[in-house]
C-alpha positions as CSV (number, residue, x, y, z in Angstrom):
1,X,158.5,120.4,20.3
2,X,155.5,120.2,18.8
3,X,154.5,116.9,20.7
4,X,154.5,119.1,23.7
5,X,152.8,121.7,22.5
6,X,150.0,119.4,21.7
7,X,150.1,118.3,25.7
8,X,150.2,121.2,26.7
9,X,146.6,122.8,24.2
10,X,145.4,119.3,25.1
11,X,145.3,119.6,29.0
12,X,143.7,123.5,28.5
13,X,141.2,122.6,26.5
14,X,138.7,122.5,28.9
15,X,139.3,125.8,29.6
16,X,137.3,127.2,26.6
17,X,133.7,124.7,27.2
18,X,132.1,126.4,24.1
19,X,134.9,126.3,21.4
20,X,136.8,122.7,22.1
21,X,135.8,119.6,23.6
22,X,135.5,118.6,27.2
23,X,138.6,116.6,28.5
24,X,137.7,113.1,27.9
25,X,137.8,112.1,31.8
26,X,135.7,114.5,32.5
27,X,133.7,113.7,29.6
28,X,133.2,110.0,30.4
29,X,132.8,111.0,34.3
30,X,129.6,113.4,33.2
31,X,128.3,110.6,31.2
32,X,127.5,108.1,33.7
33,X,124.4,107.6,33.7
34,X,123.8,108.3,37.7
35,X,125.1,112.1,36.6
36,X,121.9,112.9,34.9
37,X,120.9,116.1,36.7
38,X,124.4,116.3,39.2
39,X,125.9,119.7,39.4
40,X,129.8,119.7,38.8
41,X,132.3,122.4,39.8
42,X,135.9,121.6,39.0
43,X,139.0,124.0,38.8
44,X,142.7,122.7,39.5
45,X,145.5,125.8,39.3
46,X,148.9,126.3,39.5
47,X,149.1,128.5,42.9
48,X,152.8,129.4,42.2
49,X,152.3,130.8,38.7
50,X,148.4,131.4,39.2
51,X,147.6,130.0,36.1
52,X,144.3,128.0,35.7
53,X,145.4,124.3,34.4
54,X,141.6,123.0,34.4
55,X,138.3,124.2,34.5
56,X,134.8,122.6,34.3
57,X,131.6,124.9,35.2
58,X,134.0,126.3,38.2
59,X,131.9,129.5,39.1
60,X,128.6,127.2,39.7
61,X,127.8,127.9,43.0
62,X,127.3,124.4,44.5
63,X,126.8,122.3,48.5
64,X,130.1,121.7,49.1
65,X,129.5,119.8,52.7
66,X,132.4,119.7,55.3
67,X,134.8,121.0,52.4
68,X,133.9,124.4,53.5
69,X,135.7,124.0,56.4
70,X,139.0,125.0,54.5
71,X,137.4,128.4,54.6
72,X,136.4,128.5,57.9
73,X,139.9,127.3,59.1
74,X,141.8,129.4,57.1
75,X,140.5,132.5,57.9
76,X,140.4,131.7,61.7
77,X,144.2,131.2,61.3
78,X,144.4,134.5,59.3
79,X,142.7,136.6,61.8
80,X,143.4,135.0,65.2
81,X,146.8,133.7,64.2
82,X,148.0,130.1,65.0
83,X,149.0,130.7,68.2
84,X,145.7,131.8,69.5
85,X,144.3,130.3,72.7
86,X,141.1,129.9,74.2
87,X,140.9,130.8,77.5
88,X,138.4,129.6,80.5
89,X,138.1,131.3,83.9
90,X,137.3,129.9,87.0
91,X,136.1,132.7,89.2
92,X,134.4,134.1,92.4
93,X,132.2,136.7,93.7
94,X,132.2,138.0,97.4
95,X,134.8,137.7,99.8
96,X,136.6,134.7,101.1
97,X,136.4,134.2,105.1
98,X,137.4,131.3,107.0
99,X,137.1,128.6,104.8
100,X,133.9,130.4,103.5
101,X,133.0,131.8,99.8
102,X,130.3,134.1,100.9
103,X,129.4,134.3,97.2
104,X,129.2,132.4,93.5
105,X,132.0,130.2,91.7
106,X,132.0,131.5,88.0
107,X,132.8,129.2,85.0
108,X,133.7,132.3,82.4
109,X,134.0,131.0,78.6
110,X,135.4,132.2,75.5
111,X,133.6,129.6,73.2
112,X,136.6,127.1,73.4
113,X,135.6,123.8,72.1
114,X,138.2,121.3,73.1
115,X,137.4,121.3,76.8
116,X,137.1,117.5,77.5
117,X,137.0,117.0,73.8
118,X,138.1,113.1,72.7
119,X,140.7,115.1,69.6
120,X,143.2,116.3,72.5
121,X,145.4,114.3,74.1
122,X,145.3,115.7,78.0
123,X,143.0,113.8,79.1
124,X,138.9,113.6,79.2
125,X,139.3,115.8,82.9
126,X,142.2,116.7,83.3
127,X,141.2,120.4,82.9
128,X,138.0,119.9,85.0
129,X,140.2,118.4,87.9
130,X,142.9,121.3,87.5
131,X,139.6,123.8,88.6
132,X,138.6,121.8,91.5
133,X,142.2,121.7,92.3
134,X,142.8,125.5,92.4
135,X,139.2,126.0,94.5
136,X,140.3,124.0,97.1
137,X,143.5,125.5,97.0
138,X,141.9,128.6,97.7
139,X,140.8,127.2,101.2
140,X,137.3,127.2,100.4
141,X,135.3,124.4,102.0
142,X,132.0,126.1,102.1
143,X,130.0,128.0,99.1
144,X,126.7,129.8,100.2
145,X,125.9,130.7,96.7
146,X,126.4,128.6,93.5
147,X,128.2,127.2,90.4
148,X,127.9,129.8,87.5
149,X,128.2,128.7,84.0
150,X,128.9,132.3,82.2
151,X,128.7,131.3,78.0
152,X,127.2,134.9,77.2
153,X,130.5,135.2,75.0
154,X,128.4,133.3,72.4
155,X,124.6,134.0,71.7
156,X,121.7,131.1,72.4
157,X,121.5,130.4,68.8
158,X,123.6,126.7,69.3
159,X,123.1,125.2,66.2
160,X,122.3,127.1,62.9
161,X,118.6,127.6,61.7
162,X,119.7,126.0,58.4
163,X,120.7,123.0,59.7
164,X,118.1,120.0,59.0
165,X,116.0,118.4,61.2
166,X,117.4,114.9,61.2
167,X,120.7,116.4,62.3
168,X,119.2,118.4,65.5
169,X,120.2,116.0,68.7
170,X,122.8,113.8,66.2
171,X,126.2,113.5,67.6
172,X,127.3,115.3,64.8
173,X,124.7,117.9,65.0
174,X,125.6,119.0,68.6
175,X,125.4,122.9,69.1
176,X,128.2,125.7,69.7
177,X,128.2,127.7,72.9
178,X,130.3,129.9,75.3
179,X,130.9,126.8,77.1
180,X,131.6,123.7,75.7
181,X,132.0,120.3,77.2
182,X,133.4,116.6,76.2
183,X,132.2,117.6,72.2
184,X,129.3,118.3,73.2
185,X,128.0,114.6,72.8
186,X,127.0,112.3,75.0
187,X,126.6,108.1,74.3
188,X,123.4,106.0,74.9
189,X,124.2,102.5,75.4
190,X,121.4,99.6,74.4
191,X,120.6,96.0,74.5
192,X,119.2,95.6,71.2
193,X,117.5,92.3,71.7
194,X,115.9,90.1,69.4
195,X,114.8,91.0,65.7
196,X,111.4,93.0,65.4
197,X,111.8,94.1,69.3
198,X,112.7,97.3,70.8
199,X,115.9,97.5,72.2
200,X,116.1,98.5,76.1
201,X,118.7,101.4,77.0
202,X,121.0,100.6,79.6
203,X,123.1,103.7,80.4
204,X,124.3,107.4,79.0
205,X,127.4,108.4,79.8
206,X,128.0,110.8,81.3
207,X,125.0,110.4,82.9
208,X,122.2,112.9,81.7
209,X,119.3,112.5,84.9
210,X,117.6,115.5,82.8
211,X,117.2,113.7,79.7
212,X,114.1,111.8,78.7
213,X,114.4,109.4,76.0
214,X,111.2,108.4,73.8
215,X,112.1,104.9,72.3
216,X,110.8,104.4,68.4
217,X,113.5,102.0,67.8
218,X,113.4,98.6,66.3
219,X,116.1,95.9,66.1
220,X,116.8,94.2,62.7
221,X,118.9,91.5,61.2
222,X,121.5,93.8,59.8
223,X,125.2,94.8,60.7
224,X,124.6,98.8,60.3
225,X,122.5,100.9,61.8
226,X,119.8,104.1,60.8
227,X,119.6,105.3,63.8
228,X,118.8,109.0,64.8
229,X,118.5,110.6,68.3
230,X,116.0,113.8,67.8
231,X,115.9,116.6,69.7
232,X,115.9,120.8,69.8
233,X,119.1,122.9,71.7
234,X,117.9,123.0,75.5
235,X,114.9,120.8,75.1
236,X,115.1,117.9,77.7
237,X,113.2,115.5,74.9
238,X,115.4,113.3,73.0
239,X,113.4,110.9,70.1
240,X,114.9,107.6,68.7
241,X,113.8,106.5,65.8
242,X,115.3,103.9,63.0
243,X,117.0,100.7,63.2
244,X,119.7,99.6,65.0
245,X,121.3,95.4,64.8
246,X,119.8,92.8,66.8
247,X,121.1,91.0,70.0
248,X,124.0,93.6,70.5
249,X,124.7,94.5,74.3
250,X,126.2,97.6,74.9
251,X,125.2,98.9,71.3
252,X,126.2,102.9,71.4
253,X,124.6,105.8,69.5
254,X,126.0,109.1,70.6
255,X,123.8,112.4,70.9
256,X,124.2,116.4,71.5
257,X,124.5,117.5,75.2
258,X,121.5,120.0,74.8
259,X,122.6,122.6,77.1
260,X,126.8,122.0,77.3
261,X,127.0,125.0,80.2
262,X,124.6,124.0,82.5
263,X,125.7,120.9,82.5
264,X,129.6,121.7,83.3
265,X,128.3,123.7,86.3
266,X,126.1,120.7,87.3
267,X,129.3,118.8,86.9
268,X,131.6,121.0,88.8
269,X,129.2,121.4,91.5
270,X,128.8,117.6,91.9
271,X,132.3,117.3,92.0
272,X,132.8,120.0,94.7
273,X,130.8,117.9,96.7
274,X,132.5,115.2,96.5
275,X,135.6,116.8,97.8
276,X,133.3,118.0,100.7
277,X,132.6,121.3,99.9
278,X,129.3,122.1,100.8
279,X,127.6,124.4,97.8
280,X,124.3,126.1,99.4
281,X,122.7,127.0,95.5
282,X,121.4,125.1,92.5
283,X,124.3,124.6,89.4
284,X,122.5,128.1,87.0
285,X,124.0,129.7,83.9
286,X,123.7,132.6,81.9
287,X,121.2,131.9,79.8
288,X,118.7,130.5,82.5
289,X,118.9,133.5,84.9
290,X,118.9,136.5,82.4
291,X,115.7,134.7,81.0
292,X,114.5,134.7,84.6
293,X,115.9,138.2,84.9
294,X,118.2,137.3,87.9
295,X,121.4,137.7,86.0
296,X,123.6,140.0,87.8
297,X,127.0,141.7,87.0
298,X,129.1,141.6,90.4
299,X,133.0,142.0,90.6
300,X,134.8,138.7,89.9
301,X,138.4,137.6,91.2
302,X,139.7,135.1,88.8
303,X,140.9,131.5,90.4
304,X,142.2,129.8,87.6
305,X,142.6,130.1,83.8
306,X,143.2,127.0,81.9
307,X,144.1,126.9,78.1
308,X,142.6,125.6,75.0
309,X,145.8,124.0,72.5
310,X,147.2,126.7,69.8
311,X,144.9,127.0,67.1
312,X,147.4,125.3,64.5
313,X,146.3,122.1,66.9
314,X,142.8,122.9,66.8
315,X,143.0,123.7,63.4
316,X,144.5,120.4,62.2
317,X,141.9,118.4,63.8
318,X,139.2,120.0,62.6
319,X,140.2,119.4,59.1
320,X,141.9,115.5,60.0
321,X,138.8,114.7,61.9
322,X,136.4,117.2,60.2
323,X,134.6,118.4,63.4
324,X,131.8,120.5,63.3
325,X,132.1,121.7,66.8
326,X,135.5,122.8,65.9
327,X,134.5,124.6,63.0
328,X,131.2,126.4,64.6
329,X,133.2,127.5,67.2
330,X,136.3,128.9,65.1
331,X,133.3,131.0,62.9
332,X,132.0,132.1,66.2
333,X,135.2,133.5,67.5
334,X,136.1,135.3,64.2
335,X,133.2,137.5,64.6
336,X,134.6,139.0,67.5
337,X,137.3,140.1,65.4
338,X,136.5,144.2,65.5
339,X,135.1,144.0,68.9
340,X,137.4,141.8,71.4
341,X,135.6,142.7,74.5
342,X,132.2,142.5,75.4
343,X,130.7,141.5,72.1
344,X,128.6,138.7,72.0
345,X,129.0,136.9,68.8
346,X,126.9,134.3,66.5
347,X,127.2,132.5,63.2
348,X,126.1,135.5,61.1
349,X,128.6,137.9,62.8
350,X,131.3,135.2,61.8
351,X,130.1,135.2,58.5
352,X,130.3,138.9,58.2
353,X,133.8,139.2,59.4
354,X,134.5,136.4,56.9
355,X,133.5,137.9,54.3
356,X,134.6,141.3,55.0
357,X,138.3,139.9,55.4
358,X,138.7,138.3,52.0
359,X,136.7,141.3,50.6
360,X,139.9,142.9,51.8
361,X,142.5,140.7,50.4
362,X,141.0,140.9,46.9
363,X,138.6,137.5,46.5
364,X,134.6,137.5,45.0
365,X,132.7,136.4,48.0
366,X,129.7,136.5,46.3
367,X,129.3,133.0,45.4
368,X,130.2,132.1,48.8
369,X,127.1,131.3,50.8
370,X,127.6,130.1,54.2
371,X,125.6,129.7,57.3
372,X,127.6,128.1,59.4
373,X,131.6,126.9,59.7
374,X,131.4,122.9,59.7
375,X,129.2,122.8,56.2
376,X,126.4,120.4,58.2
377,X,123.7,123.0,56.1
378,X,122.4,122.1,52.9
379,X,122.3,126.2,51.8
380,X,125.8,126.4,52.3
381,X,127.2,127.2,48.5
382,X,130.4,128.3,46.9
383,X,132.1,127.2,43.8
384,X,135.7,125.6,42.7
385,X,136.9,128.9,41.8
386,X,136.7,130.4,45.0
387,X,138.0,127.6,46.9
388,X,141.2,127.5,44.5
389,X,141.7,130.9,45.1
390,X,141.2,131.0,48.6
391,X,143.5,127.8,48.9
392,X,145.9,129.5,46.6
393,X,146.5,132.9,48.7
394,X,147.0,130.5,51.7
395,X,150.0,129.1,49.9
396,X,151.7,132.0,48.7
397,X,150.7,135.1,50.7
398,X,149.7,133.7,54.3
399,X,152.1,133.9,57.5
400,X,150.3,130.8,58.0
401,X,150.4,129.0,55.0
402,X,152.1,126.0,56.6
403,X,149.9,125.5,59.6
404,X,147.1,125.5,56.8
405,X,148.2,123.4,54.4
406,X,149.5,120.4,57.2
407,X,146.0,120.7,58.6
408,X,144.7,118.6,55.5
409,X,144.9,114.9,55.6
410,X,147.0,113.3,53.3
411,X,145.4,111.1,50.7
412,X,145.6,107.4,51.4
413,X,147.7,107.9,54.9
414,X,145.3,110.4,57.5
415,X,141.7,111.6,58.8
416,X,138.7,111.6,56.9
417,X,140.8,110.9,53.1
418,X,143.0,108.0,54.2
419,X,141.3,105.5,51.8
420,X,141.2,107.7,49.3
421,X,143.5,107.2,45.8
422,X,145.6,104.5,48.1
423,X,148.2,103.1,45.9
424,X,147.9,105.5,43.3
425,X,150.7,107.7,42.1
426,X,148.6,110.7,44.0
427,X,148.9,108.2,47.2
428,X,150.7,110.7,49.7
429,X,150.9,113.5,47.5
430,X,147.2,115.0,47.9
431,X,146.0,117.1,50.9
432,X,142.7,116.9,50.5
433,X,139.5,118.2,52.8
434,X,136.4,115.9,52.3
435,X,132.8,116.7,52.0
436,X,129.7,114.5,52.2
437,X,126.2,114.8,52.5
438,X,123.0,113.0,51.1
439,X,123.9,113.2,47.7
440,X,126.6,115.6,47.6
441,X,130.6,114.7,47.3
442,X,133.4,117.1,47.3
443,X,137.4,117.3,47.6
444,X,139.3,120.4,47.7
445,X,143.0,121.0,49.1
446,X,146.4,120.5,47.4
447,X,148.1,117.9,45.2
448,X,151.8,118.5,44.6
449,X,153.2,116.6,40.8
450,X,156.5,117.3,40.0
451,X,157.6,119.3,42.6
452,X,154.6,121.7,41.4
453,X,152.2,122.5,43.6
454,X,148.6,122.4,42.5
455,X,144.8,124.2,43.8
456,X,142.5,121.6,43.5
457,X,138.8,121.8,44.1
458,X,136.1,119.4,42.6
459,X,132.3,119.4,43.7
460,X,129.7,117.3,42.5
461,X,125.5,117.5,43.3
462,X,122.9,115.7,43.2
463,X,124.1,112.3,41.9
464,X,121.9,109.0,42.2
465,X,124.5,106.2,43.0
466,X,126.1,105.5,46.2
467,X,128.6,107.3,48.0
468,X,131.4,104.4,47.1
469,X,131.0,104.7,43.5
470,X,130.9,108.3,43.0
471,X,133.8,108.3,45.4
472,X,135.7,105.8,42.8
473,X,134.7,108.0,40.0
474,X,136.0,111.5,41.7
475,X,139.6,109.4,42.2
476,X,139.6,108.0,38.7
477,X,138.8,111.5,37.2
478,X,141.6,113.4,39.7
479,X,144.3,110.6,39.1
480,X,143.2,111.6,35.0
481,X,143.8,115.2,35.9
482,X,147.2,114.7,36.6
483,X,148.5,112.2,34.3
């Protein structure tokens, strides 16, 4: 008896910083000497009991990189449910005579992301050829207006104004809209060439005639590369600069499709014509004729609606795969939570509606700092004790709490976590959401030990060793955790 209630003071310890010691594998994890400086948030609860098991500095408010997704997906499947769809609508203006559209062919969006996107499994254009499908089985072989892309659903604002500048026009970087298309992303194929040369480009696919690449890249003996493709939302100037391997052909880099919408109406219409319908007008889209103040709100019939996956899909590969697109869009949709119809919504209504909602259902937001849903800014902040609690009322209070907690990889199997704690007596038994970012390393999800299930956040700043080893470290000091 009194062996366990030494355990049992032991393990809690930690819970009282300025009266005991600090558990020893945190103390030894602090103490390495590439922590001088870092910032450490660590909490690990009990979500059944709600009882705090560990705690180290858990309301610092720290960058928690892509692990912030776990908020952003769980309050998308709190508000919108898991069976929420996206919708997109192909529709027309004018009247339909003899073969003839005496109007426009509308592309209507709803912010859906996975339109083309490379995480579903319907095929690249499978929805694309289902719209050109239902036009032509509409009879119409001649169009004397245009294709329409419509994203107003979603404001201009693509990418967040937090974001930094190395990640504007990165693959990962790409921006959210009303219309999405193939992840946004496109891929630049090169012939490296020799060392200390500049490698020629040989293609992008899909092809992006608009695009003008300026080449500042050089070819090295090496097996990685530091690549970056450069460039603003809608700008038509894409940069290259860093290094890339030498004497590679076909070497791929991948890059943000700067305006998604006009793009899939350039698409569509180039399709069109190769089914032989004649289109009279250039491919347009929201954002270019308000601007020019030609937009115009004329009765629409729709043709076709084709459907995003349930959100428990999307959900689970935004968290597998952590995809920012995802994410950005998910935030975007929630802030058209109060007003459904006509709103147009942007990362800081999503943030409001966020906040608002678990305002509601009893949690501090106001160590949560976001601006934006993937975690790609280096403002975003929260701390280990709102993630816990968050993660805890999704496993005891939400109608989704499954959908939630299957959307995290598991430790050493899936996504972004499986070569994490592989082998270990954790290996299977962790679903854990990663985070990373120059100098910034975080974990948070679930760990279930003896049929208990367990909170678990840790977050670490500003360390000055490599991504591998403070990766080792976080698994060594975890594993310790749950001895």
């Amino acid at each position: 008896m009194m062996r366990t209630v030494f355990v049992i003071v032991s393990f809690l310890l930690p819970l009282f910083p300025g009266k005991a010691q600090t558990h020893p594998a945190m103390e030894k994890f602090l103490n390495a000497p590439y922590m001088r400086g870092a910032s450490v948030s660590v909490m690990v609860k009990d979500v059944r009991s709600d009882s705090t098991l560990f705690s180290f500095d858990a309301d610092r408010e720290v960058i928690p990189a892509s692990a912030i997704k776990t908020v952003t997906t769980a309050t998308a499947l709190e508000i919108l449910g898991e069976r929420f769809r996206y919708e997109t609508a192909i529709m027309h203006d004018g009247d339909i005579r003899n073969g003839i559209l005496y109007g426009n062919i509308y592309i209507r969006g709803s912010g859906d992301p996975t339109t083309g996107s490379s995480g579903v499994k319907t095929g690249r254009d499978k929805i694309m050829h289902g719209w050109i499908s239902a036009i032509k089985n509409r009879g119409i072989r001649k169009i004397t207006g245009a294709v329409i892309a419509d994203e107003s659903i979603f404001d201009t604002e693509g990418v967040s104004m937090k974001w930094l500048r190395e990640d504007l026009g990165s693959y990962y970087g790409q921006g959210c809209y009303g219309l999405n298309i193939y992840d946004n992303r496109y891929s630049l194929f090169l012939r490296t060439g020799e060392p200390d040369g500049k490698p020629e480009i040989e293609r992008c696919e899909p092809d992006m005639p608009s695009l003008v690449f300026h080449n500042y890249l050089t070819a090295k003996t090496t097996d990685t590369d530091s690549a970056y493709i450069v460039g603003l939302p809608y700008s038509t100037e894409r940069y290259l600069y860093g290094m890339v391997p030498a004497n590679r052909p076909g070497y791929k880099l991948q890059g943000d499709i700067p305006e998604p919408a006009l793009f899939l109406a350039a698409s569509v219409t180039e399709r069109l014509k190769k089914e032989e319908i004649e289109i009279a007008g250039e491919p347009a889209c929201y954002r270019k004729l308000s601007q020019a103040g030609k937009w115009e709100k004329r009765e629409r019939k729709i043709i076709t609606t084709s459907y995003s996956p349930p959100l428990k899909d999307i959900i689970r590969i935004t968290n597998h795969v952590s995809h920012n697109l995802y994410a950005d869009a998910l935030l975007k949709t929630i802030g058209r939570r109060y007003e459904p119809d006509g709103v147009v919504s942007s990362f800081g209504k999503g943030i409001g509606t966020l906040h608002e909602y678990w305002k509601e259902k009893g949690l501090e937001t106001s160590s949560l700092w976001m601006f934006d849903g993937s975690g790609l800014s280096p403002a975003d902040k929260v701390t280990a004790r709102f993630l816990c609690e968050l993660l805890s009322y999704m496993a005891t209070k939400s109608a989704s709490s499954d959908a939630f907690m299957e959307s995290l990889p598991r430790a050493g199997m899936d996504g972004t976590v499986r070569n994490m704690l592989n082998g270990s007596t954790l290996h299977g038994k962790a679903r854990l959401k990663s985070g990373s970012m120059n100098r910034v390393r975080s974990y948070t999800g679930y760990v279930t030990k003896n049929s208990r299930l367990y909170a678990v956040a840790i977050l670490v700043n500003n360390f000055s060793c490599k991504q591998n080893r403070i990766k080792a470290d976080m698994e060594e000091l975890l594993l310790s955790l749950f001895l």
